[in-house]
Structures are given as structure tokens and as C-alpha cells.
C-alpha positions in Angstrom: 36.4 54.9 -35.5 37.1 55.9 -32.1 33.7 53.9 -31.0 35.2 50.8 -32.5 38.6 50.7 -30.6 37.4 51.2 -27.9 35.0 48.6 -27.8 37.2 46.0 -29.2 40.0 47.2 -26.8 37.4 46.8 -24.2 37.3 42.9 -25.2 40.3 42.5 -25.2 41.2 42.7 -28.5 43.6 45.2 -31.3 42.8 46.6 -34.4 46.2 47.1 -36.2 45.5 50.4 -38.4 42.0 50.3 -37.9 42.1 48.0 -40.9 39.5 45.8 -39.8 36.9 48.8 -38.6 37.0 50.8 -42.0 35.8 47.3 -43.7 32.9 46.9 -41.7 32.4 50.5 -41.5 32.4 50.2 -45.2 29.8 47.5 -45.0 27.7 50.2 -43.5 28.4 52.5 -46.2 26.8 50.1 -48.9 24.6 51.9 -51.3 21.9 50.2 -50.9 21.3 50.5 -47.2 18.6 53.0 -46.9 17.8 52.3 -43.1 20.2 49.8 -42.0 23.1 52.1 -42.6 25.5 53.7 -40.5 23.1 56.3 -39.2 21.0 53.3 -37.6 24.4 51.9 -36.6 25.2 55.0 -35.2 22.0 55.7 -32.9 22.0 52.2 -31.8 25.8 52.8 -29.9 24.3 56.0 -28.5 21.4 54.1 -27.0 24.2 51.6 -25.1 26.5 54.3 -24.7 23.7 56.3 -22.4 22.3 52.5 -21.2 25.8 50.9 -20.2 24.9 50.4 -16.7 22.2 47.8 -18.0 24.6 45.7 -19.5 26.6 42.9 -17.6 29.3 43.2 -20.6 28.6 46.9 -22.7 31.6 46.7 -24.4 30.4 43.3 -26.1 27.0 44.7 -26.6 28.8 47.4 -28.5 31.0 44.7 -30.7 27.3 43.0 -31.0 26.1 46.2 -32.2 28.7 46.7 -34.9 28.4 42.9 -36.5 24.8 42.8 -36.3 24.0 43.8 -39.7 27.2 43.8 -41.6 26.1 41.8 -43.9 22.4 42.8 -45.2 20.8 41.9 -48.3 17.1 43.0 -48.1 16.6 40.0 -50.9 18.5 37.0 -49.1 17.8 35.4 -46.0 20.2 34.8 -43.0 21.8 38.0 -42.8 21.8 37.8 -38.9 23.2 34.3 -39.1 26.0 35.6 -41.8 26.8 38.4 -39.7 27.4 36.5 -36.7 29.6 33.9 -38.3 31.5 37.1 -39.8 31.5 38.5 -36.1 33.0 35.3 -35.1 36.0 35.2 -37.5 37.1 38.4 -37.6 37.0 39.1 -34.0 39.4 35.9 -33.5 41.7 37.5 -35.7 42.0 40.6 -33.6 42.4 38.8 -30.7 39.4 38.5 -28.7 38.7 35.8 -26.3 37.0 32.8 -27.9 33.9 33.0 -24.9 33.9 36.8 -25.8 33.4 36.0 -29.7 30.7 33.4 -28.8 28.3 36.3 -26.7 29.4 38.5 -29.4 28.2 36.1 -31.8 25.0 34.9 -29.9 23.4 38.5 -29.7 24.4 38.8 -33.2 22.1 36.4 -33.4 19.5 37.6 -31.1 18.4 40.1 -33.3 16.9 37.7 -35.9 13.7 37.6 -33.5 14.1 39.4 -30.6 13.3 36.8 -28.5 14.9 37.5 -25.0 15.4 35.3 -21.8 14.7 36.8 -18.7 18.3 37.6 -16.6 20.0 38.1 -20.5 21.4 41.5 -19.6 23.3 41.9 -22.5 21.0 40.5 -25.0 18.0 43.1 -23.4 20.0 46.0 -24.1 20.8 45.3 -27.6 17.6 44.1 -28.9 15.7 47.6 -26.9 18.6 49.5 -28.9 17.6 47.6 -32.3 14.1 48.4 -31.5 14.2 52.1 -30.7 13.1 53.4 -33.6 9.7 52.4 -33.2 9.5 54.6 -30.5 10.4 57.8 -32.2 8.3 60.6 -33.0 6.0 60.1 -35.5 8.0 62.4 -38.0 11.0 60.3 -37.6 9.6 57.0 -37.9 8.0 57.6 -41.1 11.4 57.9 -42.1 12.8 55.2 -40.9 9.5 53.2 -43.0 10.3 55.1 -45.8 13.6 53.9 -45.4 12.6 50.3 -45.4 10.7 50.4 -48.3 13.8 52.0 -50.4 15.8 48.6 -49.2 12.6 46.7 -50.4 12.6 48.8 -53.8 12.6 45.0 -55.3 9.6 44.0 -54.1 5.9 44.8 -55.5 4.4 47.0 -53.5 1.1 44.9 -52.6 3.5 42.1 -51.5 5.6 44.5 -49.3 1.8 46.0 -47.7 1.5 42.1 -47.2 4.7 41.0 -45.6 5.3 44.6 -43.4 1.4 44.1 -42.2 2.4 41.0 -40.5 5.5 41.9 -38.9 3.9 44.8 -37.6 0.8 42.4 -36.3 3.9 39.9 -34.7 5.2 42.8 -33.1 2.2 44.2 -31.8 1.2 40.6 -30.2 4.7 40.6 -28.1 3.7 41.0 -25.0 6.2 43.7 -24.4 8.7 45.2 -27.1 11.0 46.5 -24.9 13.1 44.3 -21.6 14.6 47.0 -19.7 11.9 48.4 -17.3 13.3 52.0 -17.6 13.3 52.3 -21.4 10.4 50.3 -22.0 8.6 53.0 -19.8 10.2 55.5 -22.2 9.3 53.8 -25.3 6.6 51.2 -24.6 3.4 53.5 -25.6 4.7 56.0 -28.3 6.3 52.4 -30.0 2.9 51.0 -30.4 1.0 54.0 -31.4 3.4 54.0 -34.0 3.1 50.3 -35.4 -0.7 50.5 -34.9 -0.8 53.8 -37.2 1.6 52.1 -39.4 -0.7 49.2 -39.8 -3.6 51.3 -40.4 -2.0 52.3 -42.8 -1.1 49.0 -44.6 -4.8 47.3 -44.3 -7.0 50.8 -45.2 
């Protein structure tokens, strides 16, 4: 829980007993989280951790980090917007700065699509975090998609081919998947091969 003070100190803000982090921790810990769990949560504070320097605010990017799936329910929709208005209220409690809470809550919010304005430091670094996974060896990202489809265990599996087919195809029509020159040099290529095999896969 040390990440989580720290990050929250960072903002400005105290965790009494660390009452507050072991609840969302604990949201992290849900059983039915096969890939958005608190390994991915995990990895993705690593990646900032190393990355810092790219960030105008790091220490928000991390609070960003934590909230940004707390609440996931592979069958609902508007997880990212119910995590960032949880984001929002607990981080008032524990005393962060109401502009803080709003970038906290606005990458939060980011990660429903990605979609990054050039000069949004913060916003870069988070979403090239969220995204790392599609870069990994292929080994580990068949992991991670096996992962997926445990948290989509509800849904018939020629449906799933379906609606995973065209996220991959949205994906691969982004004319980059990564902001941040440096990790997009890292990650670019090996990402794509990945979603392309992937795809393959889907449509054979």
C-alpha cells in the first residue's frame, strides 16, 4: 500500500489507516477480474513509475491509475465513467485539491477511448501504460486475451469473436497506439504484430 500513500500524499492528500486504499485495493481483488486485476493494476504503476519524467503531474497519473477500473463489470457499461465519479468522491474525502480530483477524474475518463490531445502529458502516459500489454511478447499476451475472455465467460463465444474482432480492427486503424515517442518506439511494432495475429485469429 506503500504505492498508494505515496501517491495520494503526493496530491496532497491523507489516508487515515490506509482505510480508503485496502477498499479499492479490494476492488482489485474481485473474483471475477481475470485481467483487470491487481496484477494489471500493478504493471501499469511500474510503467509510470520507470516513465515519471513524461508526466507534468506523475503522482496524479498514479491516483489515475488506481481509480481507473475500480469499478468493472465486464457485463455493464460505464465502468470508466463510474470509476471516475468514485475517483472524484473519495479523493475529496482524503483531502485532495478539488482541480487535482478533476485531472484525476478526467484521465479516469480518458481511458474509455484513448483518445489523446496533443500537449496532454499526463493523459499520454496513462493511456501508453493502459496499453502496454499489447506490446508484450507473444507468450504473455495470449495471457492477457485469455484473460479477457475469462471476464467475458458470459458471453457466447461467436459474439465475443465478433465484438473483440472489431476492437482489435479500431485499434489497428489508430494511427498510432502509443503518444510518447520513446515508448511508442519500444512498443509500436511488437503491439501490432500482436493485434494483427490476434485478429487472424478471430476471422480464420
Amino acid at each position: 500500500m506503500a504505492a498508494w500513500r505515496d501517491a495520494l500524499a503526493g496530491a496532497g492528500g491523507t489516508d487515515p489507516g490506509g482505510v480508503a486504499g485496502a477498499a479499492l485495493l479490494a476492488r482489485w481483488r474481485e473474483p471475477h477480474r481475470a485481467y483487470h486485476d491487481e496484477v494489471h493494476l500493478t504493471a501499469m504503476l511500474s510503467t509510470v513509475d520507470s516513465c515519471a519524467a513524461m508526466a507534468d503531474d506523475p503522482d496524479l497519473v498514479r491516483l489515475a491509475v488506481w481509480f481507473h477500473d475500480a469499478v468493472y463489470d465486464p457485463a455493464a457499461s460505464g465502468n470508466e465513467e463510474a470509476s471516475a465519479l468514485l475517483a472524484a468522491s473519495e479523493l475529496a474525502v482524503l483531502g485532495v485539491a478539488e482541480e487535482k480530483i478533476a485531472e484525476v477524474a478526467r484521465l479516469v475518463r480518458l481511458t474509455t477511448g484513448h483518445a489523446v490531445a496533443d500537449g496532454d502529458a499526463n493523459g499520454a502516459l496513462l493511456c501508453d501504460a493502459d496499453l502496454e500489454v499489447l506490446s508484450r511478447p507473444a507468450a504473455e499476451y495470449q495471457i492477457y486475451t485469455a484473460g479477457v475472455r475469462r471476464e467475458y465467460a458470459h458471453v457466447p463465444d461467436e459474439l465475443f469473436r465478433a465484438g473483440r474482432a472489431a476492437v482489435l480492427r479500431n485499434l489497428l486503424e489508430l494511427p498510432a497506439l502509443f503518444r510518447n515517442p520513446e515508448l511508442a518506439a519500444r512498443w509500436e511494432a511488437p503491439a501490432r504484430a500482436n493485434l494483427t495475429r490476434e485478429l487472424a485469429t478471430l476471422t480464420a
